[in-house]
VEXTI-262380 format. One record per atom (N, C-alpha, C, O): atom name; z, y negated, x. Coordinates in Angstrom, 3 decimals, always signed. Layout:
N
   name          w          v          u
     CA          Z          Y          X
...
END
This chain:
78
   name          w          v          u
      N    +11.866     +3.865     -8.150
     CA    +10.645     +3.092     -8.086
      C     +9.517     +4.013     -7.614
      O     +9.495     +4.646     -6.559
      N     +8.462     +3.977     -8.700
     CA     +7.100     +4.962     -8.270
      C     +6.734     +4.220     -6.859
      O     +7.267     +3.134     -6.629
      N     +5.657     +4.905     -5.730
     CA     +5.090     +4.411     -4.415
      C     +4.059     +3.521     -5.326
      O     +3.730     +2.360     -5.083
      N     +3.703     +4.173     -6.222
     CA     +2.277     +2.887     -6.708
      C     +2.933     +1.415     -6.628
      O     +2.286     +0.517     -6.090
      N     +4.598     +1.088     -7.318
     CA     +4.958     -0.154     -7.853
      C     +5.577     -0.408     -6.436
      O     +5.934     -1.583     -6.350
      N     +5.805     +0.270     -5.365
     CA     +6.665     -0.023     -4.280
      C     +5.436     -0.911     -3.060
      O     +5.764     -1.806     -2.281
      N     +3.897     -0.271     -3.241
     CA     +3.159     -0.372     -2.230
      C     +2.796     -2.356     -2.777
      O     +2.750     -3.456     -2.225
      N     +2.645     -1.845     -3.981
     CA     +2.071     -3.414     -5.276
      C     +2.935     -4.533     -4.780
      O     +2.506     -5.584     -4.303
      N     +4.568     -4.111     -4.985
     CA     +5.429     -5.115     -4.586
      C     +5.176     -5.862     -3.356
      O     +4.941     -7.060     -3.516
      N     +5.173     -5.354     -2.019
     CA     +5.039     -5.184     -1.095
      C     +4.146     -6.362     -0.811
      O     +4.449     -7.498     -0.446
      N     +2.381     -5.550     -1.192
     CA     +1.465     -6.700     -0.892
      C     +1.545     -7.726     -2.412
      O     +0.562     -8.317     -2.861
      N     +2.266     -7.743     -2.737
     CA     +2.006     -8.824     -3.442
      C     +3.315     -9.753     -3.017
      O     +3.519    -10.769     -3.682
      N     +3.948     -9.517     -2.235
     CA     +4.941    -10.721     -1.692
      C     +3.962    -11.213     -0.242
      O     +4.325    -12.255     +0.305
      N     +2.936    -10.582     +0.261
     CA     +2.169    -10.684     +1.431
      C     +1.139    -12.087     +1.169
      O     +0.844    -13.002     +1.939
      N     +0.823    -11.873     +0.030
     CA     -0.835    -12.825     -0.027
      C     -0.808    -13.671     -0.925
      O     -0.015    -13.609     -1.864
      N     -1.637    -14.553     -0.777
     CA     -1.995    -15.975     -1.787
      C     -1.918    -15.367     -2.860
      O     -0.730    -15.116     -3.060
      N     -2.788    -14.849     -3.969
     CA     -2.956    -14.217     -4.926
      C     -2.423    -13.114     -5.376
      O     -3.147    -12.119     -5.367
      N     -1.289    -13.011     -5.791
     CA     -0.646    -11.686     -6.291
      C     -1.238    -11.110     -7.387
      O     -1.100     -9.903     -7.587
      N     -2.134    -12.084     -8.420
     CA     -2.675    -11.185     -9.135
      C     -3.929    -10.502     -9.200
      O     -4.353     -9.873    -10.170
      N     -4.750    -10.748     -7.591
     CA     -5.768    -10.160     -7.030
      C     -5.495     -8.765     -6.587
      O     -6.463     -8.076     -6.264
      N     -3.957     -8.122     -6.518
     CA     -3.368     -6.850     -6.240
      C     -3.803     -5.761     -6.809
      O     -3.693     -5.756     -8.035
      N     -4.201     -4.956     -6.388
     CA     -4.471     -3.583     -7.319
      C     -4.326     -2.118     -6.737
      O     -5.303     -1.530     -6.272
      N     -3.180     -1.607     -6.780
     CA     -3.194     -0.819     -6.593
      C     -3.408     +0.902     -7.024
      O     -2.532     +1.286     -7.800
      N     -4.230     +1.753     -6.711
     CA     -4.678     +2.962     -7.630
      C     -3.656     +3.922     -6.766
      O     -3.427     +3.958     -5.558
      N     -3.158     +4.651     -7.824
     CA     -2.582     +6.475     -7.010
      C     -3.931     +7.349     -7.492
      O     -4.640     +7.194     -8.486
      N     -3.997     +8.170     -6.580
     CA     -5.156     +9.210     -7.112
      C     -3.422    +10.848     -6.627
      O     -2.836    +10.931     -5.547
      N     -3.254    +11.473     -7.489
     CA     -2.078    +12.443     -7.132
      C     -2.868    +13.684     -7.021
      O     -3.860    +14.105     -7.617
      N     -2.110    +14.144     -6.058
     CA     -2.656    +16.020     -6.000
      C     -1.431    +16.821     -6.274
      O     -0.602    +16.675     -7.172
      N     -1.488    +17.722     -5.286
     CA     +0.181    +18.507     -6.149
      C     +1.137    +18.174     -4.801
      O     +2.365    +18.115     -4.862
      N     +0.640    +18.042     -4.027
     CA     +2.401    +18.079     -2.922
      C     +1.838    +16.427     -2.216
      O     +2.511    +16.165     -1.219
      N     +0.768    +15.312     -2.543
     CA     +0.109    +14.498     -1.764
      C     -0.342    +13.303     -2.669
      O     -0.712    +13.671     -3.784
      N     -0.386    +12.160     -2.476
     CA     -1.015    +10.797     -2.954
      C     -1.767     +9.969     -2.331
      O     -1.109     +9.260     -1.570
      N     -2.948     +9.743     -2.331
     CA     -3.615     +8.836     -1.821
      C     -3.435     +7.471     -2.599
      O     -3.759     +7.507     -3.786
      N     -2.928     +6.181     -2.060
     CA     -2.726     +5.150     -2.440
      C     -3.450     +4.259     -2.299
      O     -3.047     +3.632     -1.319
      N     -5.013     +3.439     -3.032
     CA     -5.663     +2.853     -2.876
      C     -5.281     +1.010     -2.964
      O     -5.322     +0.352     -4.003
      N     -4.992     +0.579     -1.847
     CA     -4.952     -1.384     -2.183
      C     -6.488     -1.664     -2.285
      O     -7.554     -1.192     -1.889
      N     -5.967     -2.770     -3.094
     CA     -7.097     -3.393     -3.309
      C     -6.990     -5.089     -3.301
      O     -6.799     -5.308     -4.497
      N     -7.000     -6.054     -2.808
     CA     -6.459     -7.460     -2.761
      C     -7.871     -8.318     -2.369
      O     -8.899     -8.063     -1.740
      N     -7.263     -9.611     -3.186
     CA     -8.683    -10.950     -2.900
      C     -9.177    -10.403     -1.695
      O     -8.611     -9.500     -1.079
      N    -10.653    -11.167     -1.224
     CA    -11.274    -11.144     -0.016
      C    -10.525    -11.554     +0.615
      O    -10.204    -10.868     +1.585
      N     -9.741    -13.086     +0.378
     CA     -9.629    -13.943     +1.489
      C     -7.697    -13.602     +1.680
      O     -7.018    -14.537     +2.104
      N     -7.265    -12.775     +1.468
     CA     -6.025    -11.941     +1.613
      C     -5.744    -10.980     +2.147
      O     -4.547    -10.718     +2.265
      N     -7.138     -9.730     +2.886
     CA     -7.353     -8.861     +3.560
      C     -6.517     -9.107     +4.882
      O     -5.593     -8.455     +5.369
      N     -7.013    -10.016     +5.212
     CA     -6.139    -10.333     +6.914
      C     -4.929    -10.724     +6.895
      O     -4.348    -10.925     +7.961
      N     -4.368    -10.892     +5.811
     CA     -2.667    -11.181     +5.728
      C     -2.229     -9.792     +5.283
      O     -1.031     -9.680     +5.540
      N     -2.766     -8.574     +4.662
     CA     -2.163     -7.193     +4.519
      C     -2.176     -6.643     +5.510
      O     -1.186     -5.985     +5.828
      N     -3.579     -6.731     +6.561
     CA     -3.442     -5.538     +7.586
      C     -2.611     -6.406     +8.817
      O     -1.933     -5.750     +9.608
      N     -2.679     -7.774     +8.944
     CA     -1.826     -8.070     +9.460
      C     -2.344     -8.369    +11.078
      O     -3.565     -8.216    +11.070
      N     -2.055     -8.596    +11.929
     CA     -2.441     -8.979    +13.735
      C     -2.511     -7.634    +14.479
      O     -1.591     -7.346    +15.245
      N     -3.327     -6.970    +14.339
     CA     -4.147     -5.923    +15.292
      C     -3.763     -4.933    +14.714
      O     -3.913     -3.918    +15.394
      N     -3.178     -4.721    +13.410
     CA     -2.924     -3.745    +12.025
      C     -1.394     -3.984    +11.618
      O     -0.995     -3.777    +10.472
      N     -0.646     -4.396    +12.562
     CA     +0.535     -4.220    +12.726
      C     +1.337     -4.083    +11.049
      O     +2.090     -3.148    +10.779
      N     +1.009     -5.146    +10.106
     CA     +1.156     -5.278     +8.582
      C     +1.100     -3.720     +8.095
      O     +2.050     -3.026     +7.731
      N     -0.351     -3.346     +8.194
     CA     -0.445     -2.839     +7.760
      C     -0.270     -1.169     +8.182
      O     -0.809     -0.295     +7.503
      N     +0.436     -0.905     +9.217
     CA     +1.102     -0.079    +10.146
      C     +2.433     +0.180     +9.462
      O     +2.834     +1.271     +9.055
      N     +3.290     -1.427     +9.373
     CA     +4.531     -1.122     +8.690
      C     +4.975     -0.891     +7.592
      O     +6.082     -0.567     +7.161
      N     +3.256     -1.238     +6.835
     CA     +3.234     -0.761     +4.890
      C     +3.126     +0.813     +5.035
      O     +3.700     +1.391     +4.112
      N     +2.642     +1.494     +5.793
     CA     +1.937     +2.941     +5.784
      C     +3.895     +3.571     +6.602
      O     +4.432     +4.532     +6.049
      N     +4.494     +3.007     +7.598
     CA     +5.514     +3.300     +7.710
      C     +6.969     +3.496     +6.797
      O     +7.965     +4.191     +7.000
      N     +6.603     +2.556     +5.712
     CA     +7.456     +2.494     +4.295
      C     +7.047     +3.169     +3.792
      O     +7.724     +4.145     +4.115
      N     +5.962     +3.685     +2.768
     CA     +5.207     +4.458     +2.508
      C     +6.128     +5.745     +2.664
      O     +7.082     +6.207     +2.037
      N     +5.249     +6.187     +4.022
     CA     +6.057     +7.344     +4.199
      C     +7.643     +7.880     +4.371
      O     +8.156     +8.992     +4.242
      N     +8.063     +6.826     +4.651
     CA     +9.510     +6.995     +4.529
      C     +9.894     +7.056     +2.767
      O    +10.690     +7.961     +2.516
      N     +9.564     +6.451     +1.861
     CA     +9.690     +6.513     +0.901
      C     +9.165     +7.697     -0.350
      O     +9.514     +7.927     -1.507
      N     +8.001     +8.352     +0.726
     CA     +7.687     +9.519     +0.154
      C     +8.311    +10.986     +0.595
      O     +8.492    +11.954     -0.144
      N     +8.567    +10.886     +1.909
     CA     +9.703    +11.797     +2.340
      C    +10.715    +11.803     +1.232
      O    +10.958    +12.984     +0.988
      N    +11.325    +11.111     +0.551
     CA    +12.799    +10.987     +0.219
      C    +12.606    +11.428     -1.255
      O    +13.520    +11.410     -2.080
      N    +10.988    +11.935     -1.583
     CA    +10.502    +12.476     -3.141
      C     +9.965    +13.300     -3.234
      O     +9.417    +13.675     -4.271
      N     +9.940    +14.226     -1.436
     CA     +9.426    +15.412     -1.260
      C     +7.836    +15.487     -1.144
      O     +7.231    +16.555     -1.050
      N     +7.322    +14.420     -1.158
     CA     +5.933    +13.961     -1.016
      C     +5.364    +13.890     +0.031
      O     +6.081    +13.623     +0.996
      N     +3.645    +14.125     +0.322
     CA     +3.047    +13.084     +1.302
      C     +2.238    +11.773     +0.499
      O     +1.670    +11.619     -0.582
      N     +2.489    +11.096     +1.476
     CA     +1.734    +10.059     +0.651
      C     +0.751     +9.159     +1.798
      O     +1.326     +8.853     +2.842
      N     -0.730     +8.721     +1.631
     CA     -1.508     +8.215     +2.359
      C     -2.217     +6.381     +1.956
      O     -2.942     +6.176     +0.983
      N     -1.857     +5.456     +2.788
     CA     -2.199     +4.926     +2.177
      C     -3.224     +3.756     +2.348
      O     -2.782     +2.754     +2.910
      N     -4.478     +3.743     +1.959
     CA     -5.780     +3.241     +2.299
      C     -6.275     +1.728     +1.615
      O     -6.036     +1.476     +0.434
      N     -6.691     +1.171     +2.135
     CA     -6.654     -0.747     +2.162
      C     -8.461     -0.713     +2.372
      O     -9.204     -0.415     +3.308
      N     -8.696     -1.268     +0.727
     CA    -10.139     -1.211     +0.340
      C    -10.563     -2.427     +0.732
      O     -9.579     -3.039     +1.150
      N    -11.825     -3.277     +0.826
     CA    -12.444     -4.122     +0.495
      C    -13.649     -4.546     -0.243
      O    -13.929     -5.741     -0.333
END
């Protein structure tokens, strides 16, 4: 499973609107920046009670990019 379809899955089991989800990879050569993108009114169910959500998405993340020789970063738009 690519991090793009792993991060997508993720918040889209999180929020009202799963098809407000959007997630972008921007790739470099050893690094990924992972852009979310979700409804307005779904923001506070990704990052979660004082980030914590969104602490343990960036903790998967990286565990999952370790294991593909990757870094991977991952940033929650509005």
């Amino acid at each position: 499973m690519a991090l793009k379809d792993l991060i997508e899955t993720i918040a889209q089991s999180l929020v009202d609107d799963p098809d407000g989800v959007e997630v972008t990879e921007i790739d470099g050569d050893h690094n990924s920046i992972l852009e979310l993108r979700v409804a307005p009114g779904d923001i506070g169910k990704v990052i979660g009670k004082d980030g914590r959500t969104a602490q343990s998405i960036r903790t998967i993340l990286v565990a999952a990019s370790t294991k593909l020789g990757r870094r991977a970063q991952l940033d929650i738009l509005d």
